[in-house]
C-alpha positions in Angstrom: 7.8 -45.9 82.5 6.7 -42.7 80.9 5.9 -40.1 83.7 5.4 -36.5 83.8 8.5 -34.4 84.0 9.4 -32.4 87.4 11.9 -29.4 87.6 14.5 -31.7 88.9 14.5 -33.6 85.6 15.6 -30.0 83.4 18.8 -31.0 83.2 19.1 -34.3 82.1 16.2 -33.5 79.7 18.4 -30.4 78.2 21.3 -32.9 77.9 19.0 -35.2 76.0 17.6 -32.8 73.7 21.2 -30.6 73.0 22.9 -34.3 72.4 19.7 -35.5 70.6 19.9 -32.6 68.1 23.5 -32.8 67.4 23.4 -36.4 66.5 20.0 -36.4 64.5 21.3 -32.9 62.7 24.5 -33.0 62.5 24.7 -32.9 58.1 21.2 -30.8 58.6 22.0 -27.7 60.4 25.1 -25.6 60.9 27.7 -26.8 62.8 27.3 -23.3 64.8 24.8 -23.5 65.9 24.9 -27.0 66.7 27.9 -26.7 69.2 27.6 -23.1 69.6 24.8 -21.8 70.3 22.7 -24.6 71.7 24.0 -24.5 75.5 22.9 -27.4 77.9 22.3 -25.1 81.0 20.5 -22.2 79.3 18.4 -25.3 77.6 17.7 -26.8 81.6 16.8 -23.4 82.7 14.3 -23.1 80.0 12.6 -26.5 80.4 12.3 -26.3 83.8 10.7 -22.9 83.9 8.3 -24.6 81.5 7.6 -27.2 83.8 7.1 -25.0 86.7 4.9 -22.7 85.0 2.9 -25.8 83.6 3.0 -24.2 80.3 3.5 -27.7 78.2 3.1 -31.0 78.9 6.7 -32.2 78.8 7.0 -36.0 79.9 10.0 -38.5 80.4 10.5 -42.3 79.7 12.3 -43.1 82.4 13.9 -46.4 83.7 16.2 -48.0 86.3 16.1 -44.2 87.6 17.1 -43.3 84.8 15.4 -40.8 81.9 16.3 -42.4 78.4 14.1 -40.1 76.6 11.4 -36.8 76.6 8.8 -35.8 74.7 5.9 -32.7 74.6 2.4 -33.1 73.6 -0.9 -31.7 73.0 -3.4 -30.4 71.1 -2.4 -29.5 67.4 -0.8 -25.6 67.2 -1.3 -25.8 63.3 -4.6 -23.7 62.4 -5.8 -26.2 59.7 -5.4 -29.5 62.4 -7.2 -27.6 65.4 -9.3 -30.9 65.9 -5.7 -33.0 65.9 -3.2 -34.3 69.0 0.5 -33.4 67.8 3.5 -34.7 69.2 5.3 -31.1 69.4 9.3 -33.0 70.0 10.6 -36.4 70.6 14.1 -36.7 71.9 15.9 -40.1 73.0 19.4 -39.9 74.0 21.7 -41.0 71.2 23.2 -43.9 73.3 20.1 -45.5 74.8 18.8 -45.5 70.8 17.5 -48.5 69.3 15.9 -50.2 72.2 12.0 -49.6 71.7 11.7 -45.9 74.3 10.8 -43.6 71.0 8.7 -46.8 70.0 7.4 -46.9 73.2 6.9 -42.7 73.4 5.2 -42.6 70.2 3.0 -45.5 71.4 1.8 -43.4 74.6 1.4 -40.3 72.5 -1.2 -41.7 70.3 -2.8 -43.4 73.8 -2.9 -40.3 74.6 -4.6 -38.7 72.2 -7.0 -41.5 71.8 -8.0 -41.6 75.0 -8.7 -37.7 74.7 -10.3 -38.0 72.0 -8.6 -37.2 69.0 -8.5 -39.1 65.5 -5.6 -37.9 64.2 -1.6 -37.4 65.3 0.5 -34.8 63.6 4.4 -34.0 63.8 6.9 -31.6 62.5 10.1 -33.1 61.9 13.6 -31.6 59.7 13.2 -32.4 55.9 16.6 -33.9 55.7 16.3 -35.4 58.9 16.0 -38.8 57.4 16.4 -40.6 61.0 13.4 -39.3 62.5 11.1 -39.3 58.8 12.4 -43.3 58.7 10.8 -43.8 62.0 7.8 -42.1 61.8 6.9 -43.9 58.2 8.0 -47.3 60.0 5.4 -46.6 62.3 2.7 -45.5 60.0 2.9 -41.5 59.9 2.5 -40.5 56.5 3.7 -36.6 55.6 0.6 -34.6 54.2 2.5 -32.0 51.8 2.7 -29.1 54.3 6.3 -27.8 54.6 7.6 -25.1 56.4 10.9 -23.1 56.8 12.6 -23.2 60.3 14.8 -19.3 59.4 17.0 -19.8 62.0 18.2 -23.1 61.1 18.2 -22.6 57.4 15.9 -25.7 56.9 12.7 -26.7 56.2 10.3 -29.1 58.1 7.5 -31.2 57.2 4.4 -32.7 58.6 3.2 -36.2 59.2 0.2 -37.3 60.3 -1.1 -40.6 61.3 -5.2 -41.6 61.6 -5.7 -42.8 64.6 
């Protein structure tokens, strides 16, 4: 079931997202960063302050009481796709991978935006993130030939989009 998030999901949801970037980025961004910097409970304090303030729409796919994955979405933040939904993260924990909850995320996403209105889906995800760009193409997302650099994490991202 995909449901919206409360402040008593932060913490799992930072655990999914830290763990979800180190396995997905691992050969992509620095290794300092990684295991460093990225810290679950500054992460859980974060999300949930989001959540209380309403600031994003953060949602979980949760099942047997348990949250397998999180997502944010909304209306496009890129100036040239003001009239597109975007899914603005997508994270599944690394061990519940594989059995259909990004499938099944990416699915109410564009429900979502459908039923809003929208035509149109767009995504950022890691150039060399060849994970997340196999999934998306699987699933019909074609990238547009925008490209930007993330400076913190040395990298660059792209966009897909998908018509709706």
């Amino acid at each position: 079931m995909i449901r919206k998030s409360r402040p008593e999901d932060a913490s799992r949801m930072a655990d999914i997202q830290v763990f979800g970037w180190r396995y997905a980025y691992r050969t992509i961004v620095d290794d300092r960063i990684l295991f460093s910097k990225l810290n679950i409970e500054k992460k859980a304090q974060s999300i949930r302050k989001t959540i209380e303030n309403d600031t994003e729409e953060w949602l979980v796919f949760e099942e047997d009481e348990i949250i397998k994955g999180i997502m944010v979405i909304g209306r496009s933040r890129d100036e040239d796709k003001k009239d597109s939904f975007e899914l603005w993260c997508i994270y599944v924990d690394p061990l519940m991978m594989r059995q259909g909850v990004g499938r099944e995320m990416l699915e109410y996403c564009e429900n979502e935006a459908r039923r809003r209105g929208y035509r149109e889906n767009s995504l950022w995800v890691l150039e060399r993130n060849t994970i997340g760009k196999n999934f998306y193409e699987k699933n019909g997302y074609v990238a547009d030939g925008k490209r930007q650099e993330l400076e913190k994490l040395h990298a660059y991202e792209i966009r897909y989009c998908k018509q709706l």
